[in-house]
C-alpha positions as CSV (number, residue, x, y, z in Angstrom):
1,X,0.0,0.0,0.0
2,X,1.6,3.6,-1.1
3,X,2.5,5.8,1.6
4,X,0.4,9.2,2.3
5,X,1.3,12.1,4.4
6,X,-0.9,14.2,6.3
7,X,0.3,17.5,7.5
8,X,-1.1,19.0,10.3
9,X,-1.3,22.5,10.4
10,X,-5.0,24.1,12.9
11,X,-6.3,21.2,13.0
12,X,-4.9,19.3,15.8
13,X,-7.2,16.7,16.6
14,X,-8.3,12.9,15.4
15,X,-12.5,13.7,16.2
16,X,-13.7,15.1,13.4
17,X,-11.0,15.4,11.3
18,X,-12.2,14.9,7.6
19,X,-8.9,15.1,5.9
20,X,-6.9,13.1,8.1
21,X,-9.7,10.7,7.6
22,X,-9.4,10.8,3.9
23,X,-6.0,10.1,3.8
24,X,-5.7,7.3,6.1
25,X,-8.4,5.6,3.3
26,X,-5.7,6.4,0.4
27,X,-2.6,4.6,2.2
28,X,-0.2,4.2,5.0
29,X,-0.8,7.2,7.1
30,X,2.6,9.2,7.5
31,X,1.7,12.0,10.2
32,X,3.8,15.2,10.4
33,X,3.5,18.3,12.1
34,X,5.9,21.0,11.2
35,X,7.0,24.4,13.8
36,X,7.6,26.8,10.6
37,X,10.7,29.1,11.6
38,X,8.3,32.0,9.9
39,X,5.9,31.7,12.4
40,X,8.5,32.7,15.1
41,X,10.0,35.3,13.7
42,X,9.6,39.0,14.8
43,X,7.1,41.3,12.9
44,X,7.4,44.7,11.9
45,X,6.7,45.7,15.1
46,X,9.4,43.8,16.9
47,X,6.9,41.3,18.0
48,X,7.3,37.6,18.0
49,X,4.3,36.5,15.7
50,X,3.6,33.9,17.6
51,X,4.2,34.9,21.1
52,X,4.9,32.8,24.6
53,X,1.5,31.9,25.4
54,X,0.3,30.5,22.3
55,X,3.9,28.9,21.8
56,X,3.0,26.8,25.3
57,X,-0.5,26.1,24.2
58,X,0.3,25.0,20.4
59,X,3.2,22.7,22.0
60,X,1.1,21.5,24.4
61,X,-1.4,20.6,21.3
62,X,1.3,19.0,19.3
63,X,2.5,17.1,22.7
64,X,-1.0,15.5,23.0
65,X,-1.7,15.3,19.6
66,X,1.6,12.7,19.4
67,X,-0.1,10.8,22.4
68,X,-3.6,10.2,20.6
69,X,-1.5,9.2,17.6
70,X,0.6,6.6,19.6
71,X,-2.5,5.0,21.4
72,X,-4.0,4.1,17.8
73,X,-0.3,2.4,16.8
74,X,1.1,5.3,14.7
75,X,3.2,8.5,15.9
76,X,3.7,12.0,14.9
77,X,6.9,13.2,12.7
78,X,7.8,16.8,14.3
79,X,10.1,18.6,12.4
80,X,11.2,22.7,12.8
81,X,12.1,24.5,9.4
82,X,10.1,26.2,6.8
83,X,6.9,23.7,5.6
84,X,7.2,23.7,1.8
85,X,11.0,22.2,2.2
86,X,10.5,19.8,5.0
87,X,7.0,18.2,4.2
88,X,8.4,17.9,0.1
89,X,11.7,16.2,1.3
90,X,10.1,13.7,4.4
91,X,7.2,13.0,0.9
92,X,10.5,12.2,-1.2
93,X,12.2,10.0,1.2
94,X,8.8,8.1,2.3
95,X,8.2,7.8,-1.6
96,X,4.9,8.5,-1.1
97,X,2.0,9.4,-3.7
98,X,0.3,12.4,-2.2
99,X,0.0,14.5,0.5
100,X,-3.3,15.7,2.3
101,X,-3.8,18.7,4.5
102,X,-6.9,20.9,5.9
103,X,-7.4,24.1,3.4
104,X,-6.5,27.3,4.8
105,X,-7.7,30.7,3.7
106,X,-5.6,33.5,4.8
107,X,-2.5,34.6,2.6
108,X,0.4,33.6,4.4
109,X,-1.2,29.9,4.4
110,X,-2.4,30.0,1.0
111,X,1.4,31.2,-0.3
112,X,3.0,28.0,1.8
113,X,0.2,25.8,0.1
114,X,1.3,27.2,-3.5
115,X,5.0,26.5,-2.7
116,X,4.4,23.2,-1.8
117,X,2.2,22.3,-4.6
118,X,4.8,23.7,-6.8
119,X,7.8,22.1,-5.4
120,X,5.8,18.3,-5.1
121,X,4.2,18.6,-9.3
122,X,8.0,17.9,-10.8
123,X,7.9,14.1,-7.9
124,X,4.7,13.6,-9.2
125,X,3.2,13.7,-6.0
126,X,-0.1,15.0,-5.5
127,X,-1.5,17.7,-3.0
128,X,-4.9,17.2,-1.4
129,X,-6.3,19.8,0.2
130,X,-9.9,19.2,2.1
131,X,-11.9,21.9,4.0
132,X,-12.5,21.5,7.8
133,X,-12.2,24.6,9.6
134,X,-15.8,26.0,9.9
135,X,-19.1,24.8,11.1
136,X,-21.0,24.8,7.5
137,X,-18.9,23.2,4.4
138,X,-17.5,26.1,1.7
139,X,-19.7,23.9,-0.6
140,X,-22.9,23.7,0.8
141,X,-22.8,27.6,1.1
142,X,-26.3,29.0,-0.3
143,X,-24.2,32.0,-2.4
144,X,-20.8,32.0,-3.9
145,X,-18.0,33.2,-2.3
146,X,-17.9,36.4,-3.8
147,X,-21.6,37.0,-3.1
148,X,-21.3,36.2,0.9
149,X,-23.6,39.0,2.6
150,X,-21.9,42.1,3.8
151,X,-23.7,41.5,7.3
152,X,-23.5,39.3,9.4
153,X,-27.6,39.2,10.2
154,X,-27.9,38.7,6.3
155,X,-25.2,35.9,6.4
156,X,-27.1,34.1,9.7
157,X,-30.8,34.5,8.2
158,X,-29.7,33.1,4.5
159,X,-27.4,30.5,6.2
160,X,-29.7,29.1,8.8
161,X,-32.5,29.0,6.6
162,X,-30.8,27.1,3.5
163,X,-27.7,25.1,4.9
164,X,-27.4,22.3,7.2
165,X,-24.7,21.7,9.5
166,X,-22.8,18.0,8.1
167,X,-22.2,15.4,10.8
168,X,-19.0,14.9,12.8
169,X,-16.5,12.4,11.8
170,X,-15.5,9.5,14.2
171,X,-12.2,9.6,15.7
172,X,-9.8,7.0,13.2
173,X,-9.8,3.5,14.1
174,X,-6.4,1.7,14.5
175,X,-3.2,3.6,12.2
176,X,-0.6,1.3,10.8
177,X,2.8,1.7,12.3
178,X,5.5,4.2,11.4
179,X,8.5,3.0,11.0
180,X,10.2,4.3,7.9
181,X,11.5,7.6,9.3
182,X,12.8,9.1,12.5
183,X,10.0,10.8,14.8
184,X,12.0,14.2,15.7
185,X,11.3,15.4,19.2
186,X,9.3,19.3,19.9
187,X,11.5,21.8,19.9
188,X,12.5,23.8,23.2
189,X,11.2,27.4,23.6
190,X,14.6,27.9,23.2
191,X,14.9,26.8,19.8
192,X,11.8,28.7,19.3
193,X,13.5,31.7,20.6
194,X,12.2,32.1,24.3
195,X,14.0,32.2,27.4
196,X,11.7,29.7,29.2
197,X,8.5,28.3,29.4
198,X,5.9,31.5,30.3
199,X,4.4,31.3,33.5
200,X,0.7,32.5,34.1
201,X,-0.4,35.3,36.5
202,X,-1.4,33.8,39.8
203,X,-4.3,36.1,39.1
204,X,-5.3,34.4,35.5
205,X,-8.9,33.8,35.1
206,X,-8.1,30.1,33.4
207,X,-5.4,27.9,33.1
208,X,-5.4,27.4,29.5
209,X,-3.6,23.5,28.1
210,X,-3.7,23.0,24.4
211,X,-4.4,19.4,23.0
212,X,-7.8,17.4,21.9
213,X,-7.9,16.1,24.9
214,X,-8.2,19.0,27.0
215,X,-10.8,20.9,24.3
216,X,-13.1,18.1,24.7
217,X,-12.9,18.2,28.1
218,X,-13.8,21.5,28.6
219,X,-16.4,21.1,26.5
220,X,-18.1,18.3,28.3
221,X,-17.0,20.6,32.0
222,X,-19.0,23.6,30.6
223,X,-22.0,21.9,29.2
224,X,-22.7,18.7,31.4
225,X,-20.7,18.9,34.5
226,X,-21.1,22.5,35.5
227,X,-23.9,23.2,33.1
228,X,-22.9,26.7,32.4
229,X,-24.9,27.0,28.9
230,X,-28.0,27.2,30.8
231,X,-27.0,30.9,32.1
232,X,-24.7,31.6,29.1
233,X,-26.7,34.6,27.9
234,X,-26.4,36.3,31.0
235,X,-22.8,35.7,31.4
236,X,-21.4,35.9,28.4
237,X,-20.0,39.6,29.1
238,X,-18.6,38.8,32.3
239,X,-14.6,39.7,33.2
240,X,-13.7,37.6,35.7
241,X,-13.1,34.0,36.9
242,X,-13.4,30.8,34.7
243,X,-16.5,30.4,33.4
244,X,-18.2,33.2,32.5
245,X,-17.8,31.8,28.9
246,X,-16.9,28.7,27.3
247,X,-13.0,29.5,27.4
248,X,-13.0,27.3,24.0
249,X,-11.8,29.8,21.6
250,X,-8.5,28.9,21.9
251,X,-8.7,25.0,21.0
252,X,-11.3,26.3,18.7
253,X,-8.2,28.7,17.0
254,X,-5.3,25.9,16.8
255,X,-8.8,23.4,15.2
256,X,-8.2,20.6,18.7
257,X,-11.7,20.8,18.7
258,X,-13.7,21.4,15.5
259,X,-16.7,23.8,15.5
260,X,-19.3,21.2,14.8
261,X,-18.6,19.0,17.5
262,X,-19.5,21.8,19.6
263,X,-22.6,22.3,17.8
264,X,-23.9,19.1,18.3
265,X,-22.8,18.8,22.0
266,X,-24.9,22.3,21.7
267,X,-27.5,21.1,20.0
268,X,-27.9,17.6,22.2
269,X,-28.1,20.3,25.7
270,X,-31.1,22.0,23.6
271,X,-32.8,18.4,23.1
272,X,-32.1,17.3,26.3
273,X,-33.4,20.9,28.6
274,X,-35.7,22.2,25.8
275,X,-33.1,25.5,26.5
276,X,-33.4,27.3,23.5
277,X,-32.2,30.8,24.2
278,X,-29.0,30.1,26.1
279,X,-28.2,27.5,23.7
280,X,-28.1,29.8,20.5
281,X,-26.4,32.5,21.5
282,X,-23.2,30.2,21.8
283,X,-24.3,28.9,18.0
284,X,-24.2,32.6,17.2
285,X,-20.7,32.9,18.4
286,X,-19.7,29.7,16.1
287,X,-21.9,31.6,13.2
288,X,-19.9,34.4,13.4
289,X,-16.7,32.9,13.6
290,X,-17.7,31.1,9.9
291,X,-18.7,34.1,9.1
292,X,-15.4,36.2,9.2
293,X,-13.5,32.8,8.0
294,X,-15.6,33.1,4.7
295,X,-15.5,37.0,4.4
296,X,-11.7,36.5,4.9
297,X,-11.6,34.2,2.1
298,X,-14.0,36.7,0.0
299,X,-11.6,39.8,0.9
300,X,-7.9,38.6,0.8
301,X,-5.4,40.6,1.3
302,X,-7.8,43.5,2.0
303,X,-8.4,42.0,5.7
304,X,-4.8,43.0,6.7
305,X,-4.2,46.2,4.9
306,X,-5.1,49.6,7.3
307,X,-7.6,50.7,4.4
308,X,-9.7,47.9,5.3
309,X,-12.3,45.2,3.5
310,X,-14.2,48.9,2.6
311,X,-10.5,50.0,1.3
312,X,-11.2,53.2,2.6
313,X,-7.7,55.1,1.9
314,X,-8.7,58.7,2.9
315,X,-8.8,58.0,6.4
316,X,-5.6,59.2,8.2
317,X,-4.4,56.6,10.8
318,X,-0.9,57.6,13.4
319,X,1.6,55.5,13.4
320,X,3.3,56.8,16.3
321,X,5.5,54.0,18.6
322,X,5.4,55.8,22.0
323,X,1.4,56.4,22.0
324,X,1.3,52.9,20.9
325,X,3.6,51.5,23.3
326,X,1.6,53.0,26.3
327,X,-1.0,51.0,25.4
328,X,0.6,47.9,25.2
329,X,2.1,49.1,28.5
330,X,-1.0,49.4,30.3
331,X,-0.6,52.7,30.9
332,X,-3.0,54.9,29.3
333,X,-4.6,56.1,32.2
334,X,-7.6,54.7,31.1
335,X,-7.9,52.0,33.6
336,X,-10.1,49.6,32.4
337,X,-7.9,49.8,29.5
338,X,-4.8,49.2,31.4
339,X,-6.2,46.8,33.1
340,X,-7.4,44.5,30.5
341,X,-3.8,45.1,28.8
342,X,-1.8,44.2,31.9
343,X,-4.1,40.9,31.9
344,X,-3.4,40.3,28.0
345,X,0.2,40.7,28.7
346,X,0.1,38.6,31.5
347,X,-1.7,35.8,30.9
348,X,-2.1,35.8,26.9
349,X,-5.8,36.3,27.6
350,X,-8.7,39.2,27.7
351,X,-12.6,38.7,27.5
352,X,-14.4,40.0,24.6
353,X,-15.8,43.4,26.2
354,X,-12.0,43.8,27.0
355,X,-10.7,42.9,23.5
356,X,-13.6,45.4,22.0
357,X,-12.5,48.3,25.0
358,X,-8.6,48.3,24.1
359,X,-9.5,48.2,20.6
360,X,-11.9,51.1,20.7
361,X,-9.4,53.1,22.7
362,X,-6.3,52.6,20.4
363,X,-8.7,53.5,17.4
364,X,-10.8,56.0,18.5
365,X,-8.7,58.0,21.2
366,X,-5.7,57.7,20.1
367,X,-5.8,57.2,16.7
368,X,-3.4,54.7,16.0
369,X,-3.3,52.4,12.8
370,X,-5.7,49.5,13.8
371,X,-3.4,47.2,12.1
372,X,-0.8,47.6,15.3
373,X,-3.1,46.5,17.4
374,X,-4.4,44.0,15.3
375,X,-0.5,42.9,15.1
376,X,0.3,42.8,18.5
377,X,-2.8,40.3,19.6
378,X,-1.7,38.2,16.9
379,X,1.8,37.5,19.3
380,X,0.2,37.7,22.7
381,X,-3.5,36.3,22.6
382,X,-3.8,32.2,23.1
383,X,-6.5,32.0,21.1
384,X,-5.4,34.3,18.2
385,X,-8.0,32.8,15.0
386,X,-6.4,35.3,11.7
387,X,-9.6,35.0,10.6
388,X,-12.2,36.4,13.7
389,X,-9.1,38.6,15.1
390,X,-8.5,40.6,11.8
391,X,-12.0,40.3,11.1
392,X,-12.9,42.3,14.4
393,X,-10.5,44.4,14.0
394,X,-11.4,45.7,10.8
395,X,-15.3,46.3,12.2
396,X,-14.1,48.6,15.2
397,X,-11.8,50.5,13.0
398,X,-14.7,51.4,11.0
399,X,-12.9,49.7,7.8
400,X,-15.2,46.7,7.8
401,X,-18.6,48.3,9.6
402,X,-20.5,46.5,6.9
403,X,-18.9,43.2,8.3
404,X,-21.4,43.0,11.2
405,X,-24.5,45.3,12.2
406,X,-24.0,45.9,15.6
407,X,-22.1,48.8,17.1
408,X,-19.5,48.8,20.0
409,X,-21.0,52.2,21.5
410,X,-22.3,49.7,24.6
411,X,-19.2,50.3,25.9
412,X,-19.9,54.3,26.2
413,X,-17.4,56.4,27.6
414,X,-14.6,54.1,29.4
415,X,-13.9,56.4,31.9
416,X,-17.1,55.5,33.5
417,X,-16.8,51.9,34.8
418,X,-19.4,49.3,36.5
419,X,-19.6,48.0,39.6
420,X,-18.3,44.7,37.5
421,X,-15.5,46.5,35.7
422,X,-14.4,48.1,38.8
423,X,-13.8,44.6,40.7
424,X,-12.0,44.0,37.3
425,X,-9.9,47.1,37.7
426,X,-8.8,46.1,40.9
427,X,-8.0,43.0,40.3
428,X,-5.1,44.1,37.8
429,X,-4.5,47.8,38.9
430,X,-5.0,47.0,42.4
């Protein structure tokens, strides 16, 4: 039987995994997962791109990943380079016919699929990629991709109405063995270019660990054990302690989990408590996230550039490093702000009313390029999705208002706090 290899890239997970499914049918089943040098590297800003937090949660992903692999008789090859070269040369010494891989959407992605495709067509090996990244399937969309709805109410109405949701996958029965090339240990965080392992503020809401296992247990903690979706609508907002929300954006982001097996777990709660309300505003938040994973495919490059999806170029945006590195800083003197920046900083995490107040206050007060900030929570946030973060970005910037219709102007003047923000405030100012 020919050998395949599967790369995995945000998809770290066996459940539901579509492609890796796929390409277990075709052949012998070559794992590999590959830390791309790129992805480390500082940005214009002076910013790792993929910062300490996220480093400790993806390598705990990969770590557990391996583990799952192992218990079904195969293993995970980890190499550390640039993707294009490595997964081409482990393909050429495996002699094997093909190799599969989740699609991606975003340009940097997109650019390492075209490399590899172009470097495997002259070995005659063939590049499969298969969508698995959103709840609803690119091809059971009910418009074409250049004719998704500017708003997000448009999107949900024509979506719901016209496309269901496909059924998980089951997790892969038993892998054959691999043998036929050396496994490769994960790299330190000092070959990724960190002193040590980060360490989490004693004063962290959640104590994030990457891997499938972990997703799915949280998901199971949140819905069954605790049975937090019953009060989700009225906590969703919340600032502080552990679950106030479902805390699964982050194996959401790196794909440990996969949105649909959230929507069914969802789904089975509603069945089961006749719970409706709660229930759907959590499907919202996975309706949205398809949402600006499909706009980002519609928009391109336009989702990353400071003119925005609207490519507004008139507007005049500062691009001044000492007015942007007090709010990085925390010290604004706004201090809800500062707060939720220290906690960012500190942690890798900040709720959504926090990720919409910083952003606001960068934008609107002190008029700094929205892609800075949009930069910098690419390297400190666990649960950085290109897709969602560059996606809200653009909407409170004003570049991409069409994106969704719903304002941020719920979060008025932040100089004036609640009795909730101010608990917050000391919390992190205190």
């Amino acid at each position: 039987m020919q050998n395949i290899i599967f790369w995995f890239r945000n998809d770290l997970r066996l459940h539901d995994n579509e492609a890796f499914l796929e390409a277990s049918k075709a052949g012998n089943v070559i794992p590999v997962y590959v830390f791309d040098d790129r992805y480390f590297d500082k940005n214009f800003l002076g910013f790792k791109r993929t910062g300490a937090f996220r480093t400790k949660f993806l390598l705990e992903a990969v770590e557990n990943l391996r583990k799952n692999l192992q218990e079904k008789g195969s293993d995970l090859i980890i190499r550390r380079g640039i993707s294009e070269d490595i997964i081409a040369k482990i393909a050429k010494d495996t002699d094997a016919a093909a190799v599969y891989a989740s699609k991606e959407v975003t340009q940097d992605e997109t650019t390492i699929e075209a490399s590899l495709s172009k470097v495997l067509k002259p070995m005659n090996i063939e590049i499969e990629l298969i969508w698995s990244a959103t709840l609803f399937h690119a091809r059971d969309l009910p418009f074409q991709i250049n004719f998704i709805p500017a708003t997000f109410a448009e999107f949900k109405k024509k979506i719901e109405r016209a496309t269901p949701v496909r059924q998980t996958f089951q997790s892969p029965g038993q892998l054959p063995v691999v043998d036929c090339i050396e496994p490769g240990n994960l790299p330190t965080y000092q070959e990724l270019g960190f002193e040590t392992a980060p360490v989490a503020d004693t004063r962290a809401a959640f104590q994030f660990a990457g891997g499938e296992t972990e997703g799915l247990a949280r998901l199971n903690e949140y819905i069954w054990e605790k049975d937090l979706l019953r009060t989700f609508k009225e906590t969703r907002d919340g600032l502080l302690g552990a679950d106030f929300s479902t805390k699964l954006s982050g194996w959401l982001s790196l794909g440990c989990i996969s949105a649909r097996t959230v929507y069914e777990e969802v789904k089975r709660f509603e069945a089961e408590t006749a719970n409706k309300e709660s229930a759907y505003w959590l499907i919202i938040l996975l309706l949205k996230r398809d949402f600006y994973h499909f706009s980002a495919l519609k928009h391109g490059t336009r989702m990353f550039k400071a003119s925005g999806i609207k490519n507004d170029l008139m507007k005049p945006w500062k691009r001044h490093r000492p007015t942007f590195d007090t709010w990085v800083k925390g010290e604004t003197g706004i201090p809800f702000v500062d707060a939720n920046m220290k906690e960012v900083s500190l942690t890798g995490y900040m709720s959504e009313m926090g990720r919409k107040a910083v952003a606001k206050h960068l934008i609107q007060e002190l008029g700094i390029d929205w892609t800075w900030g949009a930069t910098y929570f690419e390297s400190v946030l666990t649960d950085y999705d290109v897709c969602s973060n560059w996606g809200n970005w653009n909407l409170i910037a004003d570049t991409g208002r069409d994106l969704l219709d719903e304002e941020n102007s719920e979060l008025g003047n932040l100089a004036d706090t609640t009795e909730l923000q101010q608990a917050y405030i000391q919390l992190w100012m205190g």
